[in-house]
N, C-alpha and C positions, 0 to 999 in steps of 0.2 A: 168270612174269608174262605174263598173257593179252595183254593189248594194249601195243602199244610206248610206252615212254614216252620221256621226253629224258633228262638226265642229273638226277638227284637228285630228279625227280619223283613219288617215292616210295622206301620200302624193305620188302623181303622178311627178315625174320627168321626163325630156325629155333633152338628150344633143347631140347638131349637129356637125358631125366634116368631116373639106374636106377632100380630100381623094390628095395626093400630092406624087409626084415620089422622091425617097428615096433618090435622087443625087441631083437634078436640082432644088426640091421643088416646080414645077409647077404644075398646077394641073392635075389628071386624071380620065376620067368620067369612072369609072368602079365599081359602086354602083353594078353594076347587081352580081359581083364577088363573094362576100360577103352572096348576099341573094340569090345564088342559092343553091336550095338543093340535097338532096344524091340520087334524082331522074334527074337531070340535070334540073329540073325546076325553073325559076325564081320566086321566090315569094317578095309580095310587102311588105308584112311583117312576120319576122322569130320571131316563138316563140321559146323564150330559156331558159324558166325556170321563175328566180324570174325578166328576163326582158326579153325585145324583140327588134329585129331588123329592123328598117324600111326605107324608101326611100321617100324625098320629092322634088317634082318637079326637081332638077336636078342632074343630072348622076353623078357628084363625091362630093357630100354629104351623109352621112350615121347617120341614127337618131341611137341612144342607147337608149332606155327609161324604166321605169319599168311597168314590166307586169300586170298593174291592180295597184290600191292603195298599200301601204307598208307601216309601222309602225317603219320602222329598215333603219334609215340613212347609218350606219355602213358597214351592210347586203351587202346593195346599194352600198355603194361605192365600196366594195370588187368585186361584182360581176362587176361592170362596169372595172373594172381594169382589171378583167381574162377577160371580152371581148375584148377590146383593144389589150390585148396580142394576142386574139384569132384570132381577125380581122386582126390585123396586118400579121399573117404568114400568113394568106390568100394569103392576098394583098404580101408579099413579094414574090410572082412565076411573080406577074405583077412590080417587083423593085415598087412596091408603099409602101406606109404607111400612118396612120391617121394623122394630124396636128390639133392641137385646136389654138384656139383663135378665133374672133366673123368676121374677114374678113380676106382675102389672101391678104399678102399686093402690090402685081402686077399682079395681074389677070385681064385681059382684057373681060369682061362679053361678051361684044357685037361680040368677035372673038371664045372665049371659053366655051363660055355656052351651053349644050347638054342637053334640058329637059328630063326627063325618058319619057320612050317609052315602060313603062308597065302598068303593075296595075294602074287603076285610071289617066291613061295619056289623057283623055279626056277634066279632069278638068282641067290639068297644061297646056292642049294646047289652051282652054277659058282663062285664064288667059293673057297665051301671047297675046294672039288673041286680047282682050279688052285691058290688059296694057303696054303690052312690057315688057316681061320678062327678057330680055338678058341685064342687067344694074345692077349696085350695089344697092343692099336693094333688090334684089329680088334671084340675082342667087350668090353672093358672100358677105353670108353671114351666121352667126352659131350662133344659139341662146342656153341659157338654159330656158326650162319653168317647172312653177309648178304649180301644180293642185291642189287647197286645194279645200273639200269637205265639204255642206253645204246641210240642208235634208229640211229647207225649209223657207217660206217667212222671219221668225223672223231671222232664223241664216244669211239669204243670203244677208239683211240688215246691219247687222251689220259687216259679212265677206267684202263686196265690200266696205262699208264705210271706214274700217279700211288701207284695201289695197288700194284705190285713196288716200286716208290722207298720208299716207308715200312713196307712188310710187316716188315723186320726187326724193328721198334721193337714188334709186335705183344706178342710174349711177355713181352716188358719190361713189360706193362701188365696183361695176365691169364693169364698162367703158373696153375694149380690143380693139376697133376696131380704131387707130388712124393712119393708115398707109394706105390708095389705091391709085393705080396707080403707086406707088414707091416713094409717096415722103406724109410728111404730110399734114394729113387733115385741121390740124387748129383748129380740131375736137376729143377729145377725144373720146368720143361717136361716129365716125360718123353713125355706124350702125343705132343705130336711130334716126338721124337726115333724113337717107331716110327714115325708118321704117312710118315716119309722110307722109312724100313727094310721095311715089312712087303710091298709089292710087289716087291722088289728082283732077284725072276725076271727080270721085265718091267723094267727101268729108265725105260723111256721113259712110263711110264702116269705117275709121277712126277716126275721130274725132278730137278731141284734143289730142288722144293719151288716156291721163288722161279722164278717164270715168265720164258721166254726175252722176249727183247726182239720184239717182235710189235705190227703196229702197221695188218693190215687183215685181215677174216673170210681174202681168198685167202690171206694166207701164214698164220695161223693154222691154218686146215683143211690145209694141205701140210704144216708142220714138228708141227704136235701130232697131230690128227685121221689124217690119214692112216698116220702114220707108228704111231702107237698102233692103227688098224684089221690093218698088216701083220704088227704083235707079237705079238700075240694070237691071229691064223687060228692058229697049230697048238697052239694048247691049246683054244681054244673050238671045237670041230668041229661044233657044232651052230650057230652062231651067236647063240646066245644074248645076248651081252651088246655094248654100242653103245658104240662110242668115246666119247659122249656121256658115258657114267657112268663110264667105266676111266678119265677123267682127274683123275688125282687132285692137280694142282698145288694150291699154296694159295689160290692166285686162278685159278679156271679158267673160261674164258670161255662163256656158253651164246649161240650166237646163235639156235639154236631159238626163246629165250623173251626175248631182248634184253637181257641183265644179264650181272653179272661176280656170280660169287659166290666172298666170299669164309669160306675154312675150317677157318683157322690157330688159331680164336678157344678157349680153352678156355672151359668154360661156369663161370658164376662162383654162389656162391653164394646168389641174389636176383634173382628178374625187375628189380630197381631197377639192381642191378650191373649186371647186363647191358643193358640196354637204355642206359643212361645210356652204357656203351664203348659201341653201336652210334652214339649222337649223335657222343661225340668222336672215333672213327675216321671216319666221313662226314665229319666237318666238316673234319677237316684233309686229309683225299682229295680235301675241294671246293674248299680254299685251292692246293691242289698245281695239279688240274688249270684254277683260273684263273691259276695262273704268280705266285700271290700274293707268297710266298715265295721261290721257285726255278723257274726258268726249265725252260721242257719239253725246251729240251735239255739242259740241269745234267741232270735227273731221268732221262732215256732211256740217258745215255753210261753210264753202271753197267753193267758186264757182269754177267751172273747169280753165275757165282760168287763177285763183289766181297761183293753182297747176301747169299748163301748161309754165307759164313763169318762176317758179320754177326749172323745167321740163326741160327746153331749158339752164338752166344755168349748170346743173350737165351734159346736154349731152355733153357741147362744154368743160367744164373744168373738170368734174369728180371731184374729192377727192380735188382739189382746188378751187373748186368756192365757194364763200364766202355767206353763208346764210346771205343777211342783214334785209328782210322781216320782221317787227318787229310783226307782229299778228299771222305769222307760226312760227317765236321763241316762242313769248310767250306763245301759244299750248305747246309745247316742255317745257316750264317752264325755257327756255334759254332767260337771260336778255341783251346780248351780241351779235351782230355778231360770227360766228363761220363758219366753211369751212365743205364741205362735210366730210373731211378726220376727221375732230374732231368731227364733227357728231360721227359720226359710232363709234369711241375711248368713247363718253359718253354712247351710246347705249349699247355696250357689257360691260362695266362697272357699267349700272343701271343693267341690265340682273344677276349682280354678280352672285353669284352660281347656276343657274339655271341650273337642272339637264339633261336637252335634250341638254344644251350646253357642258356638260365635254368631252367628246368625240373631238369636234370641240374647245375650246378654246385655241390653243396651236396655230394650225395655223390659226386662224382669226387674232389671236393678231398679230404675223408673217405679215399676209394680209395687214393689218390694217395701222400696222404701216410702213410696203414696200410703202406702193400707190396702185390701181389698176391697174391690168396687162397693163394698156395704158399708164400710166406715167412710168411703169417699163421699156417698149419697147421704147417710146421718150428718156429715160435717156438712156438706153444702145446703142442707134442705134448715139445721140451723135450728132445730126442735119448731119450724114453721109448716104445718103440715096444709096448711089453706090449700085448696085445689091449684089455683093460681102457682103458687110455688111449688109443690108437684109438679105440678105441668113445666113450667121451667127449666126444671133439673131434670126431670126425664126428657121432654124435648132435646137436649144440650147431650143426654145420652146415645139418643136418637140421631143426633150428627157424630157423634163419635163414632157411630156403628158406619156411619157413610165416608168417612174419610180416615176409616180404619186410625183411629190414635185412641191414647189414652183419654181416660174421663177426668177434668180437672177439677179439685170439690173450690 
């Protein structure tokens, strides 16, 4: 985000999607296809208007995201759907096309992984170098993130408090990734269940995931920034890579560009899916941090690992894990156990008419009440994991993503 904004004065979106042959569904690393331009030159990132096109660390993923902050969800999701379309005829001279959901459910990392070999291919070969890229959580997998924007000490307290306070309830909402290697995970979430594991040299680049209790840029830059700059000098000896990008919390703070981005999000089947969670996670971060609900200090007293085992139960069950935590209900003003899935059903129901939601209530309700695209794909796939039926239901995922609608299990 170029210029400062205040809080909720816009949002930064980003959605990742593999790139998969139109037949067979496997993957194919030809990112380069896409972002080359009408000079034959590859670029690392395409600007296209009210978004942009870019390439991260591996050759058949392709980010979509909007170009700068944006005030118009709507706007957004339209334009991501002419891209799709657009990308797609690309990709169809290569028999490819885009697939969403947050992992390929039989993609072999350690055979099939081709990090980019352009733009910025320095830093993703330090990467491998120190972690080993070629594994799931690093090269097979697709996030959505959002950027919300915060212009200084008072707002950026109150923005990060609100977002650790509800991060756990994330995966409860869009869980996709429950299928690698061809059979299940065990794991609705499993995407971030590596998201935590796969820097785990380094523990401090990550954390608990759920960010420390932090509440101005100086003690931020001492306990994360810095401390992430020390861990790293004796593996990175050339200095290559910037605390700025080795932090890999779920909500990690940029003050470079004035925003929290958050990037717990699995990416769901449907610009519609997704952009509609981008509304109802804002909206309820913007009730949090006006104390609408719960009070800012209710929200701050959470130690991180209260959140983080929180955290661990919405990644393995999603929309079924059953909130029994009697101090995080009573936050919530919930006298009762309740499941992720009836979460989110009280949520958009205290939300009632809230006008950033008209747009998005039609299919969250939908969302909501379906499961998250991971419970959608365990019910439809039927404990049948034969390649054949994979391929079906991801195929069938594969048109949802082109005719932007829900995935029906």
């Amino acid at each position: 985000m170029s210029k400062r904004l205040h809080l909720f004065e816009g949002y930064g979106v980003e959605l990742e999607y593999m790139i998969v042959d139109r037949d067979t569904l496997a993957i194919k690393s030809i990112a380069e296809l896409p972002l080359t331009n009408a000079n034959g030159e590859i670029e690392g990132e395409m600007d296209k208007g009210l978004t942009a096109w870019s390439n991260e660390l591996v050759s058949h993923v392709l980010e979509l995201k909007s170009n700068g902050p944006t005030g118009d969800l709507v706007a957004l999701r339209d334009k991501f759907n002419a891209d799709i379309a657009e990308v797609n005829e690309i990709l169809a001279n290569q028999n490819a096309m885009l697939l969403s959901s947050a992992a390929h459910p039989w993609m072999n990392p350690a055979k099939e992984t081709k990090l980019w070999q352009h733009e910025s291919q320095e830093i993703y070969h330090t990467y491998d170098r120190i972690f080993g890229c070629k594994g799931h959580g690093w090269s097979n997998l697709q996030s959505t993130h959002i950027n919300l924007p915060f212009y200084d000490d008072e707002e950026f307290s109150k923005l990060h408090t609100a977002i650790r306070f509800m991060m756990p309830m994330i995966p409860a909402l869009t869980a996709s990734s429950p299928v690698l290697d061809g059979k299940f995970t065990g794991y609705y979430d499993k995407r971030l269940y590596y998201y935590e594991k796969n820097q785990s040299k380094i523990p401090v680049l990550t954390g608990k995931v759920v960010p420390e209790r932090l509440f101005t840029k100086h003690a931020y830059q001492k306990h994360v920034y810095d401390k992430i700059s020390a861990a790293i000098k004796p593996f990175d000896t050339d200095n290559i890579l910037k605390p700025v990008w080795l932090n890999s919390r779920g909500a990690m703070a940029r003050f470079d560009r004035g925003a929290i981005e958050i990037r717990i999000i699995d990416i769901q089947e449907c610009p519609s899916a997704d952009l509609a969670i981008v509304a109802l996670i804002t909206e309820l971060v913007k009730v949090l941090v006006k104390e609408k609900w719960v009070s800012f200090q209710v929200q701050q007293s959470f130690e991180t690992e209260e959140l983080h085992q929180l955290l661990k139960g919405t990644v393995k069950q999603a929309g079924k894990y059953v909130i029994s935590d009697p101090t995080y209900l009573s936050a919530w003003g919930l006298t009762a156990p309740v499941t992720g899935q009836e979460f989110w059903q009280m949520v958009l129901e205290k939300l009632g008419d809230n006008q950033a939601l008209v747009s998005w209530k039609p299919i969250l309700h939908q969302l909501i009440s379906a499961g998250t695209l991971a419970e959608r794909i365990y019910t439809a796939l039927n404990e049948d994991y034969s390649r054949e039926k994979l391929h079906a239901v991801y195929a069938a995922i594969a048109d949802s993503l082109k005719s932007d609608e829900l995935f029906r299990r």
